[in-house]
C-alpha positions as CSV (number, residue, x, y, z in Angstrom):
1,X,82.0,-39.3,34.7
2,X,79.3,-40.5,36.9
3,X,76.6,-41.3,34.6
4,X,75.4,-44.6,33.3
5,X,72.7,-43.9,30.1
6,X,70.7,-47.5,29.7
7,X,67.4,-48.4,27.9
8,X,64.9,-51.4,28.9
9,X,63.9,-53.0,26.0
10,X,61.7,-55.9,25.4
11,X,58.7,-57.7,24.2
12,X,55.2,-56.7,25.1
13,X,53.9,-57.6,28.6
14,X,57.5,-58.7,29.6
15,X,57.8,-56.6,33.0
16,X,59.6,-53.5,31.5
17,X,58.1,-51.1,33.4
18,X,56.8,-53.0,36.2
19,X,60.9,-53.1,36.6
20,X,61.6,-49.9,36.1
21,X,59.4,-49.1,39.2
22,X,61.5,-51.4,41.2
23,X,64.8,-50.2,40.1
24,X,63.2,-46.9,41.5
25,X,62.1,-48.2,44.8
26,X,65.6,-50.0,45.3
27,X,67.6,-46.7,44.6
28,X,65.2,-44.8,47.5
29,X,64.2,-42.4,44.6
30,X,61.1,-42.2,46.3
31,X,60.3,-40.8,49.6
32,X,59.2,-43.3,52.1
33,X,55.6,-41.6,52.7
34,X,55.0,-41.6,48.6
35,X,52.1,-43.8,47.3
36,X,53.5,-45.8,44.4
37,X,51.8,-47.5,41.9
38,X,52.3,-50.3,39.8
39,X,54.0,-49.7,36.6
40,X,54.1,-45.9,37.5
41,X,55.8,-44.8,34.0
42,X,52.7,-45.5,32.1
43,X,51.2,-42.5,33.1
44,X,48.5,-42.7,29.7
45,X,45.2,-44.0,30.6
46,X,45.5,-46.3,27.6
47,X,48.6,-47.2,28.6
48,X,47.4,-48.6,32.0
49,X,44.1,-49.9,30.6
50,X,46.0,-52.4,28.4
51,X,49.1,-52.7,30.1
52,X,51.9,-51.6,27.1
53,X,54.2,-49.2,26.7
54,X,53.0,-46.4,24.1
55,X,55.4,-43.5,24.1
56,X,59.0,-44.1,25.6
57,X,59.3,-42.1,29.0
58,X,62.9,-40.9,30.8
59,X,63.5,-41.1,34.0
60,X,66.3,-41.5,36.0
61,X,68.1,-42.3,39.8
62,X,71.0,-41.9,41.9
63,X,72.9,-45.2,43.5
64,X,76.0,-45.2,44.9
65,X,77.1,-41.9,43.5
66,X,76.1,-42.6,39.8
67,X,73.2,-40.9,37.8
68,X,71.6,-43.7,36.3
69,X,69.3,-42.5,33.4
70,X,67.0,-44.9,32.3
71,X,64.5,-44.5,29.3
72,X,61.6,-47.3,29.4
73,X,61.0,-48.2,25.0
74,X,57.7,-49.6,23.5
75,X,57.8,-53.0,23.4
76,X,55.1,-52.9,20.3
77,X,56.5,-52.8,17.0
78,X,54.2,-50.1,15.7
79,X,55.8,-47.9,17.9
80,X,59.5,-49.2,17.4
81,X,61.0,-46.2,15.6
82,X,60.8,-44.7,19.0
83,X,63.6,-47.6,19.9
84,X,65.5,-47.3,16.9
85,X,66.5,-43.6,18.2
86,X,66.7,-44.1,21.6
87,X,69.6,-46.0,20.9
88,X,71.4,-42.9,19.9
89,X,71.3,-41.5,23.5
90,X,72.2,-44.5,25.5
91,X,75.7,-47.0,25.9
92,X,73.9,-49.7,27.2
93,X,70.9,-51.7,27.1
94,X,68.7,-54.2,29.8
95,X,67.0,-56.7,27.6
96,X,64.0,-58.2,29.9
97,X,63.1,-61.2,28.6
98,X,60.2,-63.4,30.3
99,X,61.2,-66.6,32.0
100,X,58.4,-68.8,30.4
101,X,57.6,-67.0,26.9
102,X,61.2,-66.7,26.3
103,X,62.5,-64.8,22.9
104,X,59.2,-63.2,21.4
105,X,59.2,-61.4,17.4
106,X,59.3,-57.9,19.4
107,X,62.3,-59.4,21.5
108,X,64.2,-60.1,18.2
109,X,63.1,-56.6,16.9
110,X,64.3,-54.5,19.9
111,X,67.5,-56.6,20.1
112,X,68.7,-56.3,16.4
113,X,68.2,-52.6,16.9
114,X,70.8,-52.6,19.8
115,X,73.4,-54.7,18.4
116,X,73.2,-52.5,15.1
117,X,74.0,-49.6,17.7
118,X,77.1,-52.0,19.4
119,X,75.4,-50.5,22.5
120,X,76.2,-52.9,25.7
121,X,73.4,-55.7,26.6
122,X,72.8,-56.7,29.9
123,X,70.0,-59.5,29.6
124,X,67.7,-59.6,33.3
125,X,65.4,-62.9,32.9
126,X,62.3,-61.6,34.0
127,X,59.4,-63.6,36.1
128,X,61.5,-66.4,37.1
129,X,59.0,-67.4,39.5
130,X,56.5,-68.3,37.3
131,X,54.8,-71.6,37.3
132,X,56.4,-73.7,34.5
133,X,59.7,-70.9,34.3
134,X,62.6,-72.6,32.2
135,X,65.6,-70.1,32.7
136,X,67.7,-72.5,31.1
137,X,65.8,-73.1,27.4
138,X,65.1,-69.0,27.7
139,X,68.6,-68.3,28.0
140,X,69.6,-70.7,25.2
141,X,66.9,-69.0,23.1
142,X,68.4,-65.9,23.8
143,X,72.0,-66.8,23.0
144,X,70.7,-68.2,20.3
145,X,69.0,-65.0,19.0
146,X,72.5,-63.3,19.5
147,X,74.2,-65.5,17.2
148,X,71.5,-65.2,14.6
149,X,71.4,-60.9,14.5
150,X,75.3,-61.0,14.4
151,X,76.5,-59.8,17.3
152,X,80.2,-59.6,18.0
153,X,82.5,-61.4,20.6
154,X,82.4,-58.1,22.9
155,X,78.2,-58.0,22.4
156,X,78.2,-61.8,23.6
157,X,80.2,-61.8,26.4
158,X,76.9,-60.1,28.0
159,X,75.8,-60.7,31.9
160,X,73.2,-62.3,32.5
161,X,70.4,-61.6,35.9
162,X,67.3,-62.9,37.2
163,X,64.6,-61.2,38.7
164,X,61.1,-61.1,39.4
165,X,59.8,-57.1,39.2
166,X,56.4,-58.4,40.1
167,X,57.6,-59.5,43.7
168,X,60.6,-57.0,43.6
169,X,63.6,-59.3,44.0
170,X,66.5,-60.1,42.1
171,X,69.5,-62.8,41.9
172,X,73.3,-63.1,40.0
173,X,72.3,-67.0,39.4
174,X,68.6,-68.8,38.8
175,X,68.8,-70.6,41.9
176,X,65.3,-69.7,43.1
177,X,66.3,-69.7,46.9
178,X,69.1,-66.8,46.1
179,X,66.6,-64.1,45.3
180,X,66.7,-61.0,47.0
181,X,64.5,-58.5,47.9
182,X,65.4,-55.2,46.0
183,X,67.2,-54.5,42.3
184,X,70.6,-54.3,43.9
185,X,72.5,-56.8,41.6
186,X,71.2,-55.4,38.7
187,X,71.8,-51.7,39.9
188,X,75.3,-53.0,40.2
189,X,76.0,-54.8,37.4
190,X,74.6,-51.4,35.3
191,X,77.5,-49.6,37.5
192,X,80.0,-51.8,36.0
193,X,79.3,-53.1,33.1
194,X,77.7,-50.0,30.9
195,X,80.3,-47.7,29.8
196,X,80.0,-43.8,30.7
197,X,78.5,-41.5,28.1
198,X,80.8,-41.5,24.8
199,X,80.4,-37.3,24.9
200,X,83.4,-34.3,24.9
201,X,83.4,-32.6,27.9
202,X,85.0,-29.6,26.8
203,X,83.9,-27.6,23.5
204,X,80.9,-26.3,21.8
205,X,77.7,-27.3,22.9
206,X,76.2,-30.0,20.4
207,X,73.1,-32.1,20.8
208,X,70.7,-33.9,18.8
209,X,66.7,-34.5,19.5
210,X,65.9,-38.1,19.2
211,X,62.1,-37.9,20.6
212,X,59.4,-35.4,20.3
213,X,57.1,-33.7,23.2
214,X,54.6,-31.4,22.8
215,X,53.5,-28.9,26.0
216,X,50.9,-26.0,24.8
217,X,52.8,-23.5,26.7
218,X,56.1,-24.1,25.0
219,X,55.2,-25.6,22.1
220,X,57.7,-28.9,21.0
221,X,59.9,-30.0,23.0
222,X,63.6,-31.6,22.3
223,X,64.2,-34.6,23.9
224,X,68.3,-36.1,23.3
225,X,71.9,-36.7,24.6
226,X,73.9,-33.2,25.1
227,X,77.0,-34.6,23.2
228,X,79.4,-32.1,23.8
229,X,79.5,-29.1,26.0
230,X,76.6,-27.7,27.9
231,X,73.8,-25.5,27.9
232,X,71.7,-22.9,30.0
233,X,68.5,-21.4,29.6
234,X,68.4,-18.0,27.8
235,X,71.7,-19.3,25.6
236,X,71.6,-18.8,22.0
237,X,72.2,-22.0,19.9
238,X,72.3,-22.7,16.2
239,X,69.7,-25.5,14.3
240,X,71.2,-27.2,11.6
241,X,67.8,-28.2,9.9
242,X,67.4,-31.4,7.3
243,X,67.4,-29.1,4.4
244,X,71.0,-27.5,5.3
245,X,69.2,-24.6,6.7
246,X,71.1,-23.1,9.8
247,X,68.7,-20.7,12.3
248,X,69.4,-19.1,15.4
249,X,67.2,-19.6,18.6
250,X,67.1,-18.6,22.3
251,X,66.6,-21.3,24.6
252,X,63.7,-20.9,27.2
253,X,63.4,-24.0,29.2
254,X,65.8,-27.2,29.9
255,X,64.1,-29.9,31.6
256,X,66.2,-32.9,33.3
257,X,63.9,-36.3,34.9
258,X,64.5,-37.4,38.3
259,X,62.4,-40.2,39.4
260,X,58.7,-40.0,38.0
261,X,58.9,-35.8,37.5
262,X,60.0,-33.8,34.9
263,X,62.1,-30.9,36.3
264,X,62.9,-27.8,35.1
265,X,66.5,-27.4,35.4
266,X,69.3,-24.1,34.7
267,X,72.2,-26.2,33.2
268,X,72.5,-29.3,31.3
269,X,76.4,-30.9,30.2
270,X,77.7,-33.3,28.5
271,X,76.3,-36.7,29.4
272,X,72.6,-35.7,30.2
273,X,70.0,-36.7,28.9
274,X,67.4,-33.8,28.7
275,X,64.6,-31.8,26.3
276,X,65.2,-28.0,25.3
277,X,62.3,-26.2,24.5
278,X,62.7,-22.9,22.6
279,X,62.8,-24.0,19.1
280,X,59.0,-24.0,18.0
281,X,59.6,-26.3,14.6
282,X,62.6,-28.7,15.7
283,X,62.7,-32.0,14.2
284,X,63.9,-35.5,15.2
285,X,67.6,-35.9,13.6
286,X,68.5,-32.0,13.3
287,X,71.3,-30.9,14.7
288,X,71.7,-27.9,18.1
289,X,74.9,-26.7,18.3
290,X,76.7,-23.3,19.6
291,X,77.0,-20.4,17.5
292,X,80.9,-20.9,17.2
293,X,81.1,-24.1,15.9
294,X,77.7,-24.9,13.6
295,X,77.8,-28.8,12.4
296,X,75.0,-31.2,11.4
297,X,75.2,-35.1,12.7
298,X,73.9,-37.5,10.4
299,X,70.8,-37.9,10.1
300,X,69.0,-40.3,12.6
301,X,66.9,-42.8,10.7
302,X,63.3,-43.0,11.1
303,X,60.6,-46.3,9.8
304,X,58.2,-45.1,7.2
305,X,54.8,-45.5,7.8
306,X,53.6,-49.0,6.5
307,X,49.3,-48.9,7.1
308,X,47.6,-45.4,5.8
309,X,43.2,-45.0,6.1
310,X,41.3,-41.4,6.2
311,X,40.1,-39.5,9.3
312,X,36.8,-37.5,8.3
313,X,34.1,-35.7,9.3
314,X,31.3,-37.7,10.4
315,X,28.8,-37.8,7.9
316,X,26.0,-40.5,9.6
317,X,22.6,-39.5,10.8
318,X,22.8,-39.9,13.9
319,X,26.1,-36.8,13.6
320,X,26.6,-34.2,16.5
321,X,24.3,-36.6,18.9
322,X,27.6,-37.7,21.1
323,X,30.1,-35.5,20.7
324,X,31.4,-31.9,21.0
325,X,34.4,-31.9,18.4
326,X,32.7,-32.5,14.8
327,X,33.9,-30.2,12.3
328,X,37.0,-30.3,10.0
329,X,39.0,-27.8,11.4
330,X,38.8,-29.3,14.5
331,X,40.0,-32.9,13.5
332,X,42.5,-31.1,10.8
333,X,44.0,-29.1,14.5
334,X,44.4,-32.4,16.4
335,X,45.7,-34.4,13.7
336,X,48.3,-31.5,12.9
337,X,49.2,-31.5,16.9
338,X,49.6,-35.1,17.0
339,X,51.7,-35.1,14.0
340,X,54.1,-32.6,16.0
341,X,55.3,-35.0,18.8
342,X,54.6,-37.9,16.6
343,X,57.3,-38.3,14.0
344,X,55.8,-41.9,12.8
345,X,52.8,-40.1,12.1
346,X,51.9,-38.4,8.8
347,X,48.8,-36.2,7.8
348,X,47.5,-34.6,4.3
349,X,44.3,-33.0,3.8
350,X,43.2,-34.6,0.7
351,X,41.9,-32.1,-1.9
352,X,38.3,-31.3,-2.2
353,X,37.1,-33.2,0.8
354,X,36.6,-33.1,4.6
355,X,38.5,-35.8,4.9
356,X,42.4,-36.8,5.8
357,X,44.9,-39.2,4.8
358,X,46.8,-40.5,8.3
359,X,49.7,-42.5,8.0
360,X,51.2,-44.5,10.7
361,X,53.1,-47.8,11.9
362,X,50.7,-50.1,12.4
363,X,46.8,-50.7,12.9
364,X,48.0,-50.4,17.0
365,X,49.3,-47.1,16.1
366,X,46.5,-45.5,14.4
367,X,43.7,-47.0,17.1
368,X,45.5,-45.7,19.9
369,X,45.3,-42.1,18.0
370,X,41.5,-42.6,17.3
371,X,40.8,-44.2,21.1
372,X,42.4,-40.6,22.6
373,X,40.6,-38.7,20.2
374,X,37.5,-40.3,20.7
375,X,38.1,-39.9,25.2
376,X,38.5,-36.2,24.2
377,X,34.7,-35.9,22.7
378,X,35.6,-35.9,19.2
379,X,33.6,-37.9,16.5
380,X,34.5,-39.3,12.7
381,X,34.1,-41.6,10.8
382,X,37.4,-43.8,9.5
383,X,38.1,-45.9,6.7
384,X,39.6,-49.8,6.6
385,X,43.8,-49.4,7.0
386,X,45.4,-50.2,4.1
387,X,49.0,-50.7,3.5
388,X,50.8,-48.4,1.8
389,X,52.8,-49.4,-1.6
390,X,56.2,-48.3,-2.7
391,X,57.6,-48.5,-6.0
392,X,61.4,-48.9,-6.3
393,X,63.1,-49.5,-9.0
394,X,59.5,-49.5,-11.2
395,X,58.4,-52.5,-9.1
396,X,55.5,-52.3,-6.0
397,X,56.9,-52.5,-3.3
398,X,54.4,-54.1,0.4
399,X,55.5,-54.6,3.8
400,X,56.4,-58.5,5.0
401,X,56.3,-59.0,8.9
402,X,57.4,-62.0,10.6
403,X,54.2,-63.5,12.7
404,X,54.8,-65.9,15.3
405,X,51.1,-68.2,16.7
406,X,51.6,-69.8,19.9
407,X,48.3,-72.6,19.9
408,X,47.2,-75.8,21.2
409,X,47.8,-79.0,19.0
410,X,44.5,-79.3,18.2
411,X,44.1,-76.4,16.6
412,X,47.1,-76.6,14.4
413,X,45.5,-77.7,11.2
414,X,43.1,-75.0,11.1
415,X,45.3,-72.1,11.7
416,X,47.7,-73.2,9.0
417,X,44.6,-73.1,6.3
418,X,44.2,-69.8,7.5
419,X,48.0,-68.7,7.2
420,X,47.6,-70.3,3.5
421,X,45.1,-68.8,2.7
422,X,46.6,-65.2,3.0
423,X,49.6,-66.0,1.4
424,X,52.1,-66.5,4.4
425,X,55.4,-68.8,4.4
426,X,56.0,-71.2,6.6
427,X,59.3,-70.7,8.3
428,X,59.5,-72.9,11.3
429,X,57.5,-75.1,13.9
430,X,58.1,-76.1,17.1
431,X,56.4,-78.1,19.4
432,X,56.6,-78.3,22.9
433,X,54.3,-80.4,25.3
434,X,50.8,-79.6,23.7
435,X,51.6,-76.6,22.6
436,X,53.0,-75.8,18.9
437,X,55.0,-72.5,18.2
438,X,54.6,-71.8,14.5
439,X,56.8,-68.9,12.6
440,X,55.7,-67.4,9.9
441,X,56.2,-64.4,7.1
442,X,53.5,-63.3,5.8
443,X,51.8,-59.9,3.8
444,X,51.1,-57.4,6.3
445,X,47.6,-57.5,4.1
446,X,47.0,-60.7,5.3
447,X,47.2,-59.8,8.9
448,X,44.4,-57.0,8.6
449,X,41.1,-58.3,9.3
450,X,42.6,-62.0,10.7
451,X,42.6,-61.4,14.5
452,X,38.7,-62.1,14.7
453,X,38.7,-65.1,12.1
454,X,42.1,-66.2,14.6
455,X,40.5,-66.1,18.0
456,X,37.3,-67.9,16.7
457,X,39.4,-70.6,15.4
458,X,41.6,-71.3,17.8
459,X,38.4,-70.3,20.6
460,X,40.7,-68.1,22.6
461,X,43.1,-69.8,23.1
462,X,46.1,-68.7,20.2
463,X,48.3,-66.1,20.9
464,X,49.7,-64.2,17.7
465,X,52.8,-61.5,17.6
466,X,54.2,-60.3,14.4
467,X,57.2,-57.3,13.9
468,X,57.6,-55.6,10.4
469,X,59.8,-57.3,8.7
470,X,60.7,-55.3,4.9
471,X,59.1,-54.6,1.7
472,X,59.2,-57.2,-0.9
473,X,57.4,-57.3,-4.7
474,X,53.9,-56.9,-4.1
475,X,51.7,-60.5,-4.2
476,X,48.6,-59.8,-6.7
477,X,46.4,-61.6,-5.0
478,X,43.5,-60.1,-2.6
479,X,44.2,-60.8,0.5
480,X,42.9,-59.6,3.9
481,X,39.5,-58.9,2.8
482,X,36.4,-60.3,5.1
483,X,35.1,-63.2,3.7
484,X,31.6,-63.4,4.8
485,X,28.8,-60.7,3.9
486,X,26.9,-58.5,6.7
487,X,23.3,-57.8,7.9
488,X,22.6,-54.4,6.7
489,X,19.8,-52.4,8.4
490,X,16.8,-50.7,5.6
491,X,15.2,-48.4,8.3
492,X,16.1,-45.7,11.4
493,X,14.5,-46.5,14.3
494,X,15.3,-48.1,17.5
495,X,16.2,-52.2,17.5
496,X,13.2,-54.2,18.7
497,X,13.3,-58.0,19.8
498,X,9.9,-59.0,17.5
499,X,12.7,-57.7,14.8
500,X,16.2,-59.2,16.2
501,X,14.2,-62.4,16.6
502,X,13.5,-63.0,13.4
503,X,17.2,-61.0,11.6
504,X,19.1,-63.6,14.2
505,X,18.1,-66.4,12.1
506,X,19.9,-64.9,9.4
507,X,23.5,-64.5,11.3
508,X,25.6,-63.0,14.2
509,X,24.3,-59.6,15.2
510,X,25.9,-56.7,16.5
511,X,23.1,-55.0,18.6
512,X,20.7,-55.8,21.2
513,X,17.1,-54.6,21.5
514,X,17.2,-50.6,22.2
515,X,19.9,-49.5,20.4
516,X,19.5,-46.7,17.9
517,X,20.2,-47.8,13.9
518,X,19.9,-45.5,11.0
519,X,20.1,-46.9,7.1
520,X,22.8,-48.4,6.0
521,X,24.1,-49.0,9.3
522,X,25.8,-52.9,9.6
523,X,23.8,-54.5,12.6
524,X,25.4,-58.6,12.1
525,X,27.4,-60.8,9.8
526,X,25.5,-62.8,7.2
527,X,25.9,-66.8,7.3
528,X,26.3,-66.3,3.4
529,X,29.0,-64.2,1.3
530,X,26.8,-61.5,0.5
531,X,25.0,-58.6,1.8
532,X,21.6,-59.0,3.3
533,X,19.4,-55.6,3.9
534,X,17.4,-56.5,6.9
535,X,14.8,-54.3,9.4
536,X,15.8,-54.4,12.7
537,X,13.2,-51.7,13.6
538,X,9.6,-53.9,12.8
539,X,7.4,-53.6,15.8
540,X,4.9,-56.7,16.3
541,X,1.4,-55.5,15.1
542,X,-1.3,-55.3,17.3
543,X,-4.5,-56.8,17.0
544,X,-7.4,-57.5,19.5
545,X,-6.7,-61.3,18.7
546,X,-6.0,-62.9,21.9
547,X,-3.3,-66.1,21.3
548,X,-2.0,-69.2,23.3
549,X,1.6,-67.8,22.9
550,X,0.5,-63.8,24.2
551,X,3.4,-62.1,25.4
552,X,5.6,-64.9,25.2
553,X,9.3,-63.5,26.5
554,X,11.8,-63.1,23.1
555,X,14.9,-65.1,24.4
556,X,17.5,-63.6,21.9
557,X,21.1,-64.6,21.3
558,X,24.2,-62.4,23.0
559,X,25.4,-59.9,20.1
560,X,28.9,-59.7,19.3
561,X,30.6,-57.2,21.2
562,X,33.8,-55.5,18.9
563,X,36.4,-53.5,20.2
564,X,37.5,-50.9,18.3
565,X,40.5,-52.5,16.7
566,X,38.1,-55.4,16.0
567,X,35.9,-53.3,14.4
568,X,39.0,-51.4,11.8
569,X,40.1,-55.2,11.7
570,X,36.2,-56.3,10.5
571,X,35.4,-53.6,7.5
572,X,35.6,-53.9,4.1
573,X,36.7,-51.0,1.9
574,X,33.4,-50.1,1.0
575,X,32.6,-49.4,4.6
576,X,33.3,-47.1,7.5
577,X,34.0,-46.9,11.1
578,X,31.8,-44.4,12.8
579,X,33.3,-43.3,16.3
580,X,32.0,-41.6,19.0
581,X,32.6,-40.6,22.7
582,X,30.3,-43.6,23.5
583,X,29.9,-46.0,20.6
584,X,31.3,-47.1,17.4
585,X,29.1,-48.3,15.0
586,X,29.9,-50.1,11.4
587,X,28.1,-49.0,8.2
588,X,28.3,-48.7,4.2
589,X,29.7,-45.9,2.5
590,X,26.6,-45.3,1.0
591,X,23.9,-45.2,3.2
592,X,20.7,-45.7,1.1
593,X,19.8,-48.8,-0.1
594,X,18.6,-48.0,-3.3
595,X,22.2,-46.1,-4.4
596,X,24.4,-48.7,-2.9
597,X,22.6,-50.9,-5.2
598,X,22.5,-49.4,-8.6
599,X,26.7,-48.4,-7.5
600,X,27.1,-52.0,-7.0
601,X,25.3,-53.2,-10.0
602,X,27.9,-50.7,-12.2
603,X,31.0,-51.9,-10.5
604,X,29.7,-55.6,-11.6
605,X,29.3,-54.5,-15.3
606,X,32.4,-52.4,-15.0
């Protein structure tokens, strides 16, 4: 059979994708008068914008007589359940690992994924031509990494390439001056080192959705490995659902990928990889099979969600100024459609509100749902993630990830205050030149809210990755909460500089002169712990008086500009997130000044 059925995993940023688009150039997938552009498979704006990987994507290429079917994984761990099921459809793997960061937490993550599939590894040392590249420690890193997740003799006898996707060349051996223009040696090796699809030929048709899509004309969309048989459009098949259920169902489309397209195609057989839509309620893990012979595959295995908060309907003053999609039923009908090609994704109304309870992977997961939402013209308002608690066996259960911090010496005493201070173990520590490498594991509470105390610290200069680890007996001590108070504004109005000039003394603000704020809104951080209600809205009075200092320019500080996963990062639990087509803007969950008080004063006595 002349199909090979690979997956490129790695870390984030490591050149998946940029090498996926070579891989398509070398195979003349494209025609020589088509405009390519770099990392072509992340076809998402927000996908381009910060250069990941959010949803996998299929595509696929002929060389040398083969169908090579490639499907390009998240390299995020929020989105690593996708990963975990890929490897279902595929024999073989390319694990890209960068010449200079070498093995990364997500590296270890997507790897021990594989070998628990004993899917075949091909490892393709990635940007091998940048400045300070060290193929050899990288590579002992990796083997390293191999021996540590357990893989067998037959995973570790694995080839090992060099390219750079960046400049489009490639090489059998690290030897700088034996690169070559094009993916051929890695083409090659996939040719004769991934076995062919482990699927029957002959028999019933059988095949098993490992990915979601959605499409408004046909509703979901199966995405998997026909494992036996084959299949045409307008055939009747069988679902074996996860309840035992068995339905019948009429197939309408069958798409295959070639290159960037998805095309529709009459027949798909054993060996492809290709989506079926027709069957308006599938789900990841149940089972499509012919009518002759109805059998359900065990079930594929999918990461709970870990980090819950509520979407709602904003409630602010300044509601239905920005946006064009406010009300319930709106945010209830694109929750509920991202929910149906998002199987991480979970979403209950919760009783007596306009509000809903979203559960997802990660605090990348959720703000990539809220960014799209907010693009489309919706607005709400969202609460502070939290992580979600288990009990099992009568004792709570929270999620543990592994962090690694990448940071300059100097810096090194600081950040391990910080990690003690929500309640991470130290695990290792490496140093190399002026740099120290510090592993950690560490309450996924303590990591919410820590990325703008981190950069501040470390001024820029840390890097931090961390990969859900498991769920261990809960710590009963608060972590992850913000530390210092915030600037809270009394009055509506628009910000004036005679007013920001005298609030700056106070802290860090948030706003600049001009910008609308309402009560209760959070317009800085307080120096101190507490709360401060300020007015940010005082004009200068006006008198007849003339003075030696008349119309003296207010020079005010920069404000502090948040992005939005800052901003879910910043807020305590008695504050919101208001988001908008334009803006987001902080505030308290209870506006007025006077109420947040007396609620405050009874939580104190309580």
């Amino acid at each position: 059979m002349n199909i090979r059925n690979i997956a490129i995993i790695a870390h984030v940023d490591h050149g998946k994708t940029t090498l996926v688009n070579q891989l398509l150039i070398s195979s003349h997938t494209f025609r020589t008068n088509e405009k390519i552009i770099d990392r072509a498979l992340d076809s998402n704006d927000l996908e381009r914008e910060r250069g990941i990987t959010i949803l996998a994507k299929t595509t696929a290429l002929d060389y040398k007589g083969y169908r090579i079917n490639i499907l390009d994984t998240p390299g995020h761990a929020d989105f690593g359940g996708e990963v975990e099921r890929i490897m279902n459809m595929v024999d073989g793997v390319l694990l890209v690992v960068d010449a200079y960061e070498g093995v990364m937490p997500q590296t270890r993550f997507v790897l021990k994924k594989a070998l628990e599939m004993k899917v075949k590894p091909i490892v393709v040392m990635n940007k091998v031509d940048r400045e300070n590249a060290d193929t050899k420690r990288v590579l002992d890193e990796t083997l390293n990494l191999f021996i540590e997740l357990g893989a067998d003799d037959s995973l570790l006898d694995y080839k090992v390439l060099y390219a750079s996707a960046l400049r489009g060349t490639s090489s059998y051996d690290d030897d700088q001056e034996s690169q070559v223009l094009g993916m051929d040696p890695i083409l090659n090796t996939i040719i004769e080192e991934i076995p062919e699809p482990r699927v029957t030929v002959d028999g019933p048709f059988l095949m098993q959705p490992a990915l979601l899509d959605y499409n408004d004309y046909v509703g979901r969309i199966g995405i998997g490995l026909v494992k036996r048989g084959e299949i045409r459009v307008g055939e009747t098949v069988s679902l074996s659902r996860i309840n035992g259920q068995v339905k019948q169902y009429r197939i309408q489309k069958i798409f295959g990928y070639f290159g960037l397209n998805r095309v529709e195609v009459e027949c798909a057989k054993a060996g492809d990889i290709c989506a079926i839509a027709g069957i308006p309620d599938i789900f990841v893990g149940e089972t499509i099979c012919s009518p002759k012979e109805v059998v359900a595959l065990p079930l594929l295995r999918i990461d709970p969600p870990t980090l819950e908060m509520t979407f709602g309907v904003n409630s602010s003053p300044f509601s239905g100024r920005d946006g064009k999609l406010l009300t319930c039923t709106k945010i209830e009908e694109r929750l509920m459609k991202e929910a149906e090609k998002d199987v991480s994704l979970k979403v209950s109304k919760i009783p007596s509100t306009e509000s809903f309870m979203v559960s997802g992977r990660g605090e990348l997961h959720l703000s990539i749902l809220i960014e799209n939402m907010r693009r489309e013209g919706f607005e709400l308002q969202v609460s502070k993630p939290q992580v979600i608690i288990r009990e099992v066996d009568g004792v709570k259960m929270e999620p543990f990830e592994d962090v690694q911090i990448d940071i300059p010496e100097i810096y090194l005493g600081s950040v391990i205050d910080l990690m003690m201070n929500r309640q991470a173990e130290l695990i290792k520590m490496t140093y190399h030149e002026n740099q120290v490498r510090i592993e950690y594991v560490i309450p996924s509470r303590g990591l919410l809210g820590f990325m703008n105390t981190f950069l501040s610290q470390t001024h820029g200069y840390g890097i931090i990755n961390h990969a859900y680890k498991e769920y261990r007996p809960i710590i009963n001590v608060n972590v992850g909460e913000r530390k210092m108070g915030v600037l809270v504004a009394t009055e509506t109005g628009n910000a004036t500089p005679y007013a920001l000039e005298h609030t700056e003394e106070r802290g860090i603000m948030f706003i600049s002169p001009g910008v609308p704020v309402y009560e209760g809104m959070i317009v800085g951080e307080n120096r101190y712990t507490s709360d401060l209600e300020v007015t940010v809205v005082k004009e200068k009075e006006k008198t007849n008086q003339r003075s030696a200092s008349k119309d003296q320019t207010v020079v005010l500080k920069a404000p502090r500009r948040m992005t939005l996963e800052q901003c879910l990062d910043y807020i305590n639990q008695d504050e919101l997130l208001e988001i908008t087509p334009s803006t987001y803007r902080m505030r308290k969950r209870i506006l007025n000044t006077q109420e947040r008080k007396k609620y405050e004063a009874r939580q104190n006595r309580g």
